[in-house]
Residue, then its C-alpha position, 0 to 999 in steps of 0.5 A: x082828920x085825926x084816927x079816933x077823933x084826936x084833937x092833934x097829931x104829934x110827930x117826934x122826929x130826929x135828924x141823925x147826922x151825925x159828922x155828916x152835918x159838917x162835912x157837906x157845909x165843908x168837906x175840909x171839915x172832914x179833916x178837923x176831929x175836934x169840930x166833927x166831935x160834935x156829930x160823933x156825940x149824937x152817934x156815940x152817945x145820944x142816940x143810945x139814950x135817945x132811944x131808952x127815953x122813947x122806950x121808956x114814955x112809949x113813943x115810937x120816932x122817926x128818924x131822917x138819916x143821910x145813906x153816909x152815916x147810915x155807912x158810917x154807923x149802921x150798927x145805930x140804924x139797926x138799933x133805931x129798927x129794933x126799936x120799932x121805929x121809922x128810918x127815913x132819907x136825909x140825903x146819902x151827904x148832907x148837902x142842898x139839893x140847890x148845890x147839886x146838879x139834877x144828876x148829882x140829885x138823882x144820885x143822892x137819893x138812889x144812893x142814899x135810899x139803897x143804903x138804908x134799906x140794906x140795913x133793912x128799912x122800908x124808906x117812903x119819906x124824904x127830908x131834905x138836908x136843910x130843908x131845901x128842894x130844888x126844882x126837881x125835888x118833888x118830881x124825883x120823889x114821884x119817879x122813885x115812889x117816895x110817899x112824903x116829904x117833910x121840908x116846908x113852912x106853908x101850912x100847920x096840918x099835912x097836905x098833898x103837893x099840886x099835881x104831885x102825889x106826894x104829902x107835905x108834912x110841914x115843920x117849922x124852925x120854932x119846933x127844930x132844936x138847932x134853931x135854939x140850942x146850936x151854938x154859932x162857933x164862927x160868931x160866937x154871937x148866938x146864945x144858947x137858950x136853956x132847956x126850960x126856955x124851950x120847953x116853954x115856947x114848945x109848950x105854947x106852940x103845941x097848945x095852939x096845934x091842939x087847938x086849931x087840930x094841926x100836926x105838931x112835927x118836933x124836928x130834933x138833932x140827936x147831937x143837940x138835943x141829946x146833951x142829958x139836960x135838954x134830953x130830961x127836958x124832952x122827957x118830961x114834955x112828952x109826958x106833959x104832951x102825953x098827958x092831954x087827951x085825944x092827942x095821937x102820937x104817930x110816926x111820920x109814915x102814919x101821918x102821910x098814910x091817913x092823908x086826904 
């Protein structure tokens, strides 16, 4: 299903949330400047070199950000544009749409969405904070003109929803960041895995896409996996990846326009 007979899409994604991430878990967050230093890291300092290392291997990214940080540092989403790259919804706060009323919901998108395109982006994908959809989801993302979503599990290679227009891009926890590096402050219990440990598990995982011809949707947070180490890493596996004929590196828009 790939332009030019590719064997594999592949999909750089980042979350951008910023504090926003701790805010919507608990608002009394909004309160503790040294748990909120953690998303003030990948605003202040991930994104920039984020955006260098895309620059510097040639790969334009999609960018999921919540309408309140995008209010927060919009200065950030104009430089993640002048890039070339996508800017997509996350959300105007980082909460589920399981916690919201169908209202609340409806809210949220609007408010979000209008945020980010008076900073100039043209929004068509929709990822949901954490991953979740309510009911209504789906439903709302038609009434509003919503292109794709990429939330679900189900599937290695993009679809379109029964009785719904939108695609599914589908992602997967062992190609998100967090579900490896972020570490559990309130257990203290999860180790944090080293670079080369990750790198060795996305390496098998994307030598099983390209085998079977699925969409390989890396899902990055730029306060995880922009401490300069893990950033290095991710370097060098684009490269890696780069280096594999017939692979198309795509943003998520691309991939939601090519399909069926």
């Amino acid at each position: 299903m790939w332009p030019d007979s590719a064997s594999c899409a592949v999909v750089i994604s980042f979350d951008f949330d910023a504090e926003e991430v701790w805010i919507g878990e608990d608002p009394l967050n909004a309160g503790r400047p040294g748990t909120l230093s953690q998303g003030t890291y990948g605003a202040k300092v991930a994104v920039p070199l984020i955006l260098e290392m895309l620059q510097r291997v040639g790969v334009t990214a999609t960018f999921f950000i919540p309408g309140r940080v995008a209010e927060r540092y919009p200065y950030r989403v104009e430089e993640i544009l002048a890039g070339g790259h996508e800017v997509a919804h996350h959300g105007y706060t980082h909460t589920s749409p399981l916690l919201l009323t169908p209202a609340e919901e409806e809210a949220e998108l609007l408010r979000g969405r209008a945020v980010l395109t008076a900073l100039g982006a043209d929004v068509v994908g929709y990822r949901s904070p954490s991953w979740d959809f309510s009911p209504h989801t789906l439903d709302l993302l038609v009434k509003y003109g919503f292109h794709y979503s990429s939330n679900l599990m189900d599937d290695i290679k993009p679809y379109r929803h029964p009785e719904h227009a939108v695609v599914e891009l589908p992602v997967h926890w062992t190609l998100d960041d967090a579900a490896h590096f972020w570490f559990d402050a309130a257990a203290w219990n999860k180790t944090i895995r080293t670079a080369a440990e990750v790198r060795a598990l996305w390496e098998e995982e994307f030598a099983g896409f390209n085998a079977l011809g699925g969409l390989f949707m890396l899902t990055m947070h730029p306060q995880v996996i922009g401490r300069p180490g893990r950033l290095a890493m991710l370097e060098q596996f684009i490269g890696w990846m780069q280096s594999h004929p017939s692979v198309w590196f795509a943003t998520a828009r691309e991939v939601a326009a090519i399909t069926p």
